[in-house]
N, C-alpha and C positions, 0 to 999 in steps of 0.2 A: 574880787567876786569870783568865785568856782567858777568852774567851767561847765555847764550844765550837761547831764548824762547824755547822749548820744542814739534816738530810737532807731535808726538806722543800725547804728555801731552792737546795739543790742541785741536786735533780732539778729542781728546776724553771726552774732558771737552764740548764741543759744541755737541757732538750726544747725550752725557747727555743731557744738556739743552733741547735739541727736544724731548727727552724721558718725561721729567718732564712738558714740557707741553703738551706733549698726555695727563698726568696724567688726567687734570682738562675736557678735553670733556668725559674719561674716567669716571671720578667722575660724571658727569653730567648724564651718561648712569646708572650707580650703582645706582644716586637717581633715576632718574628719571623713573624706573620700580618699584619701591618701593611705587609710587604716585597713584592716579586713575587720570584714563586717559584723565578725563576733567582737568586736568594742566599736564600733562607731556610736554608740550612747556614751560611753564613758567619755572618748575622746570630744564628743560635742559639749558635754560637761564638765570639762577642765575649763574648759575655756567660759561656756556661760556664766557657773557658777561665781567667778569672779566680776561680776558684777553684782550681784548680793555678796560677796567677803567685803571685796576693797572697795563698793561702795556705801557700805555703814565704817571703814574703816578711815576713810579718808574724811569724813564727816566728825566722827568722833576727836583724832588725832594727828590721822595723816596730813592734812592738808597745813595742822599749825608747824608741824616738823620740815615741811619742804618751803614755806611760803610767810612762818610765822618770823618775828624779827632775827637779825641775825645774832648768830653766838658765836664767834670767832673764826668767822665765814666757811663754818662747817655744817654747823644744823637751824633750823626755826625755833623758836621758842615757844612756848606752849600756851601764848596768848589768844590763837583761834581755835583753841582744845573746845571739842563739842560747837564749832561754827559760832563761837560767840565773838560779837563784833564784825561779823562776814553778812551784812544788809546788804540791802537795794542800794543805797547809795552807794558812790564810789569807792574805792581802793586806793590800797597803795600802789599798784599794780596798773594803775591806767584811770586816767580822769574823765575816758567817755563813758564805758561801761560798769553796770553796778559789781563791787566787789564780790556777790554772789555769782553772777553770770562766771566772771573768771572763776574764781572757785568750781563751779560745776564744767567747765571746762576742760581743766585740769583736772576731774576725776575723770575722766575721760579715758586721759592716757593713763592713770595711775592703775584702773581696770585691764588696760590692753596690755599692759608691761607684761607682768605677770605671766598674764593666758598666752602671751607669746613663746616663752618656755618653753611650756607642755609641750611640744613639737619631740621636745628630747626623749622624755621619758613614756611615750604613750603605750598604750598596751603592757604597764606592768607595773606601774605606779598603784601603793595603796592610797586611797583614795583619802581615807583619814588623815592620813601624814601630810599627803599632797595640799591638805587645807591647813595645816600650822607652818610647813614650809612654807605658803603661802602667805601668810600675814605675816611670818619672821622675815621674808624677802623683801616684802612691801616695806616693812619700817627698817631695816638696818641697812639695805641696800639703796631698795629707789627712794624713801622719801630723802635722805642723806644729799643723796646724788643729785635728785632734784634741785636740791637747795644750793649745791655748790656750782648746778651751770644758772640755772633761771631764777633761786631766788636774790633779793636784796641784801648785796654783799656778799654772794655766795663766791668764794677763790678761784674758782672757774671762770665763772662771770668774768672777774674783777680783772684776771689775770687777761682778758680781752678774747678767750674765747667765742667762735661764734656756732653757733645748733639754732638755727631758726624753731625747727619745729621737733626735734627728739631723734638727731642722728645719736648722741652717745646715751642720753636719759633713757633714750628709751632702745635701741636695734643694737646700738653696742653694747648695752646692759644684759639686753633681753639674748642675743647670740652667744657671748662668753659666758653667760649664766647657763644658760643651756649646755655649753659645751662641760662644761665643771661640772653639773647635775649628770649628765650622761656617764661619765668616766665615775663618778661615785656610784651610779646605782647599776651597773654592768647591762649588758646586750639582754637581749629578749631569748627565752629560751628559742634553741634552733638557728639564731642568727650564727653567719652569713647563707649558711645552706640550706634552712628549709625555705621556700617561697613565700613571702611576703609580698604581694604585690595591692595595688591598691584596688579596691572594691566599689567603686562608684566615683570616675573622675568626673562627671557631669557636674557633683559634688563638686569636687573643687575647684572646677571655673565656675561655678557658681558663687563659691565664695571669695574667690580672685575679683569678681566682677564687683562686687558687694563693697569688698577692698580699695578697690579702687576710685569708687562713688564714695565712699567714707572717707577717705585721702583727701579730697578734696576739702573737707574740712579741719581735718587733723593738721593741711600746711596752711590753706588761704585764712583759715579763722586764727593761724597762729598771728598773724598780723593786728589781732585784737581793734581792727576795724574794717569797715565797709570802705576800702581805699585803694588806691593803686597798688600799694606794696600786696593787698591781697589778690590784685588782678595778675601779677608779677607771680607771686606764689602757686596761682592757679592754675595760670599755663604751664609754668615751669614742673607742676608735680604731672602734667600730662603727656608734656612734652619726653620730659625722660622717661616715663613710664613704656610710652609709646616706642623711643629709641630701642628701651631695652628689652621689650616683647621681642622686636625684629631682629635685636641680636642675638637671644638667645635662642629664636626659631632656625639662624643661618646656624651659628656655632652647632647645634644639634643636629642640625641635617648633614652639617661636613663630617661631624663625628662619628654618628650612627649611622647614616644613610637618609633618615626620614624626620621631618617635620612632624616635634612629638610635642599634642595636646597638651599633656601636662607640664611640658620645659616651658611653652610659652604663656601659658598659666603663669607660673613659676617667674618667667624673666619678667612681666610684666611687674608681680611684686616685689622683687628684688629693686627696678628703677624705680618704684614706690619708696621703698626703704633707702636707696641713693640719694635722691633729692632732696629728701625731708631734711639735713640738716643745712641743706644751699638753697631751698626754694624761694627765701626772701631775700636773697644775697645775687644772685647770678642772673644773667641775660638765658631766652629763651635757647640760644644757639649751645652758650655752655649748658644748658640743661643737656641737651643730646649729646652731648660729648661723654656725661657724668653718664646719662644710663644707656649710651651705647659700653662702652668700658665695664660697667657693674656685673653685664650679665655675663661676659667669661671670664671674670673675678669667682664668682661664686658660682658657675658652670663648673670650672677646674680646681673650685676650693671641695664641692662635692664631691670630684674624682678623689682627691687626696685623701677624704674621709672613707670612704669606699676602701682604697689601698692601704690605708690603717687598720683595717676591718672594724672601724668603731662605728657601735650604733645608735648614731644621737639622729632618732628616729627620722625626723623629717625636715632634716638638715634646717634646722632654727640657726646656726653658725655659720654655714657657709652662705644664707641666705640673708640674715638681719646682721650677724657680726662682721662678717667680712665686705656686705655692702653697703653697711654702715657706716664699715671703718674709712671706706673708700669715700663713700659722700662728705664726711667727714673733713678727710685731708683736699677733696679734689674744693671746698668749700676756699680753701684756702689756696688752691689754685686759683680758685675761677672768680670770686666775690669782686663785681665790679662798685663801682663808687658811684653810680649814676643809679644805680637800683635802690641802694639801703646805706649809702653811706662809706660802707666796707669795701677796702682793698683789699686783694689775694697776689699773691706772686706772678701771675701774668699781665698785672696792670702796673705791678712797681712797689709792692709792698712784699718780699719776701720773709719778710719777718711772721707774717701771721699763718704762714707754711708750719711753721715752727710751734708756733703756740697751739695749731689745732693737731700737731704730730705729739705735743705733752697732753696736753687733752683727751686722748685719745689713749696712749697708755698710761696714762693713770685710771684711767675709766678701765680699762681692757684687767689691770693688775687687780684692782679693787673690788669689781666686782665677781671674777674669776675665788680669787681665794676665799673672801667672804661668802659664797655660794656653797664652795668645795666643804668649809668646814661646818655650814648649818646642813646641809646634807649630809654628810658623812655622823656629825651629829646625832639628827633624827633616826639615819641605820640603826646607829645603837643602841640608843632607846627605845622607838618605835616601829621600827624597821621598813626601808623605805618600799620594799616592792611584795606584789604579792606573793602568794606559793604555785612552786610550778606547777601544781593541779590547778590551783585559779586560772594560773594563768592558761594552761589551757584549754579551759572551761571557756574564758572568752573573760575579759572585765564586766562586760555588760550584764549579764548573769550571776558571777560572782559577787561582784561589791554593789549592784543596784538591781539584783532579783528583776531585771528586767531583759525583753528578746527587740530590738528595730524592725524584723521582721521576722513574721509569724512563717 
């Protein structure tokens, strides 16, 4: 006899869902204070936008490529092309909640990937282009990727990788794609010596804060029920979060002298982005360990970007890639066996140090090149940024004949 669906396990897989896409207007507010205010419309719509692209896209075809049967534990098959066979009833995927709830789920993040990018390239990006780079990144990179850590049979998976909730799917994806997207379509005119500073940070604790209530569902709902492992999940995405606000407010005050607004904005998401691949795997203590550590990871990965003089605008790399990569590996430090099952090399399993260190560059390699070369691509055809008078005209004016303020 089935297991009958779960109205608990559902509602709460679906208020997730709503949560995770607050995340992306949220993300939108974070850049979008961090930009000068002659593009803060465009910049809020890189990121909105992708919720009407990759949410008809993921519907149509994304979701049977990342989730559909496996094909030689690389891609899905094209069996839930157009959601067909993705009911109310259950899934493959979990016997409490309806195969739809997961599915809408999972557009969730397939929406946020993406808009996490834009960080790189804002204020100079065409906007046209930014929308086919867009759906070419969604199907050849993340829906691929997907399938090889979360779906059935995917070689990631298989290979005993663990990502609770979108350390490599989604912040190691979304960081190294960034970084590869910034070095193909070059600095913003005037970078590093005209001033750039940001035009409304109110904006981006705003969006930070948004972030971080949206998190909550992005890790506890990844547990795809109303259960301890998502009570586990939930502290733990606060826990480090909280860690890593504080360390990135000290590291900032030793450095510069002063307690800066926007670092701790900033470290707060970073321990967002740390925990997400350990939040169902680790004890509340190793959380603080993972996002006290994250935030002068990608405190001093931003220096480095700075000292290259490279402008991958809003550090999407040293933020999502590099504390990504860290939650990642430290998953595999810290994964106790009393939480989810999984050992890490602190409780006596050193081996899964190892699998979540290939995991990590394969993800790191794969998606870097394949980024580098649809981008470099589009240059040439379409060409990926605007003209220096566009740009500076402002984006907002140029590509959407529109002013934020009059």
């Amino acid at each position: 006899m089935a297991t009958p669906i779960s109205a608990g396990d559902t509602g709460w897989i679906l208020t997730s869902s709503a949560m995770v896409l607050l995340m992306t207007p949220g993300l939108a507010f974070f850049y979008g204070g961090m930009v000068r205010k002659k593009n803060i419309l465009s910049t809020l719509n890189l990121s909105f936008i992708m919720m009407g692209l990759i949410g008809v896209q993921w519907v149509l075809y994304g979701y049977s490529l990342a989730f559909g049967k496996n094909v030689f534990g690389i891609i899905g098959d094209l069996s839930f092309l157009g959601f067909a066979g993705v009911t109310g009833a259950a899934g493959p995927y979990s016997d409490k909640i309806p195969h739809l709830a997961f599915a809408a789920f999972q557009m969730m993040f397939a929406v946020i990937t993406p808009a996490l990018i834009t960080g790189a390239f804002v204020e100079r990006v065409r906007f046209k282009t930014f929308l086919v780079f867009s759906l070419l990144w969604a199907t050849i990179v993340y829906d691929p990727l997907c399938h090889w850590v979360w779906g059935d049979g995917g070689w990631v998976g298989a290979m005993g990788a663990l990502d609770f909730a979108g350390g490599t799917v989604v912040h190691i994806a979304a960081g190294f794609s960034a970084l590869a997207f910034a070095m193909a379509i070059g600095p913003r005119k005037g970078f590093p010596k005209a001033p750039m500073e940001p035009h409304d940070i109110p904006y981006t604790v705003l969006g930070a804060g948004l972030l971080w209530f949206g998190w909550f569902g992005f890790n506890a709902g990844s547990s795809l029920a109303a259960d301890g492992l998502a009570s586990y999940a939930f502290v733990n995405t606060n826990t480090a979060t909280a860690a890593a606000a504080m360390s990135w407010m000290l590291v900032s005050w030793a450095d510069a002298g002063k307690p800066s607004v926007l670092g701790i904005a900033t470290g707060a998401v970073v321990g967002l982005v740390a925990i997400t691949p350990a939040a169902g795997f680790v004890t509340p203590m190793g959380s603080i360990v993972i996002g006290a550590i994250a935030a002068p990871i990608s405190y001093y990965a931003i220096r480095f970007r700075q000292k290259r003089n490279l402008d991958e605008s809003l550090d999407v790399w040293a933020c999502h890639g590099m504390a990504g990569t860290w939650g990642a590996l430290a998953t595999g430090l810290f994964a106790a066996p009393a939480v989810n099952g999984a050992t890490g090399l602190f409780y006596g399993n050193p081996a899964q140090l190892g699998i979540q260190a290939v995991s990590v560059a394969v993800t790191i390699v794969f998606v870097f090149v394949f980024t580098y070369v649809i981008a470099k691509i589009l240059d040439a055809t379409m060409g990926l940024r605007v003209s220096q008078l566009e740009e500076e005209v402002g984006l907002d004016l140029s590509e959407h004949g529109e002013r934020a303020y009059s």
